[in-house]
C-alpha positions in Angstrom: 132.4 125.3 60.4 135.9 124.2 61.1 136.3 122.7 58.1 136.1 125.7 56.5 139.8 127.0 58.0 141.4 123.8 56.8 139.9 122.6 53.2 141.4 123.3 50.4 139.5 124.4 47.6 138.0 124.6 45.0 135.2 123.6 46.8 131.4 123.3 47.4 129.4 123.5 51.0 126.1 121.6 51.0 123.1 122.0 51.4 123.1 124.9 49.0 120.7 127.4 48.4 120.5 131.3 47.8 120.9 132.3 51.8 122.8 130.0 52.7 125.1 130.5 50.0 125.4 134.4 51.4 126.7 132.5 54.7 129.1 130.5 53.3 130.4 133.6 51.4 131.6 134.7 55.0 132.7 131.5 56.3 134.8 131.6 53.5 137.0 134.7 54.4 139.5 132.9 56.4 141.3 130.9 53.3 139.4 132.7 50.1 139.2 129.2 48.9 137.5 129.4 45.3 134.4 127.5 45.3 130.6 126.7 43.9 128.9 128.1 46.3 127.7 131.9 45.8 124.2 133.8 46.3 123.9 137.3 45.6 120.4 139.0 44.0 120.1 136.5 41.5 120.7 133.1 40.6 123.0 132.7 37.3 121.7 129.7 35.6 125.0 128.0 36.1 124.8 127.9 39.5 121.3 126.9 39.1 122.1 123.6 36.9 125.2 123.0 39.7 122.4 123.1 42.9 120.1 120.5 40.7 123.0 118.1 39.4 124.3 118.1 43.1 120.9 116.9 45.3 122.1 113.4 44.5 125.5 113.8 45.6 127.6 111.4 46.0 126.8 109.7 43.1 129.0 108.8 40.2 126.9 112.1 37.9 127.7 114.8 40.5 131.0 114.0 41.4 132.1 113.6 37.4 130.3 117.3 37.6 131.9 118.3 40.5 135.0 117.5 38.9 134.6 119.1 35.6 134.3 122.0 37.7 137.7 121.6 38.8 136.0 120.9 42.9 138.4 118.9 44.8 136.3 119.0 48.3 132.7 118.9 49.8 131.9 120.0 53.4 128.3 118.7 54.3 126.6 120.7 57.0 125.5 117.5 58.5 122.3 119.4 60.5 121.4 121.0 57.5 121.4 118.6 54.8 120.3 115.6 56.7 117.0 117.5 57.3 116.6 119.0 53.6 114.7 117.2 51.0 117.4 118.2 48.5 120.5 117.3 50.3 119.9 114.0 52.5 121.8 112.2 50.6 124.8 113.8 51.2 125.1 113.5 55.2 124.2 109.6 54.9 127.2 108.1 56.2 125.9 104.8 54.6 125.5 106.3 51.1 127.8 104.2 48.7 131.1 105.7 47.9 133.0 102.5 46.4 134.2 102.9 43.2 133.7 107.1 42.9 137.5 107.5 43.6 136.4 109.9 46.9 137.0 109.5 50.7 134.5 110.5 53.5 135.4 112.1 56.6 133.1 112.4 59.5 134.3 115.8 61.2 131.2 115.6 64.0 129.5 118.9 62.4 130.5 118.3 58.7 131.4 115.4 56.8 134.2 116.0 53.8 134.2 114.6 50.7 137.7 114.5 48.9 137.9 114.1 45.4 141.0 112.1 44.3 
């Protein structure tokens, strides 16, 4: 995604899951932007507890998580997540974002989140 080449990080690509992880690894490789995302042969428990925390992003929980993390930007695959049963909620444009202290950006393919 174009995003990807222009977003600083750190920062997490949605939906997220063990493969597609691996394929945002490689998007990745233009910028080396530090971020959440990451799938290899096994699934560290931390990055376990960030994929369940974030199935209800935005909402004020993940983004305070997101946060702690130190994530200043989410890229939502907008064909991806708006079909998962995980991630919906994150390619709604009309998902509530007053008062989170975030900005949405419809990018055609992606939406990004900043995080102030």
């Amino acid at each position: 995604p174009a995003a990807m080449r222009t977003v600083e990080g750190p920062l997490l690509v949605l939906p997220s899951d063990q493969l597609q992880d691996e394929n945002v690894m490689i998007w990745s490789t233009s910028k080396f932007q530090k971020m959440v995302n990451g799938g290899s042969g096994f699934q560290p428990n931390d990055q376990a507890n960030a994929r369940q925390v974030v199935k209800s992003f935005p909402d004020e929980a993940s983004v305070t998580y997101l946060r702690q993390l130190g994530v200043r930007s989410v890229i939502v695959l907008k064909a991806q997540a708006a079909g998962s049963a995980d991630y919906a909620r994150s390619a709604d444009l009309s998902a509530p974002i007053e008062g989170l202290g975030i900005e949405r950006q419809d990018d055609g393919d992606t939406i990004v989140y900043t995080l102030d």
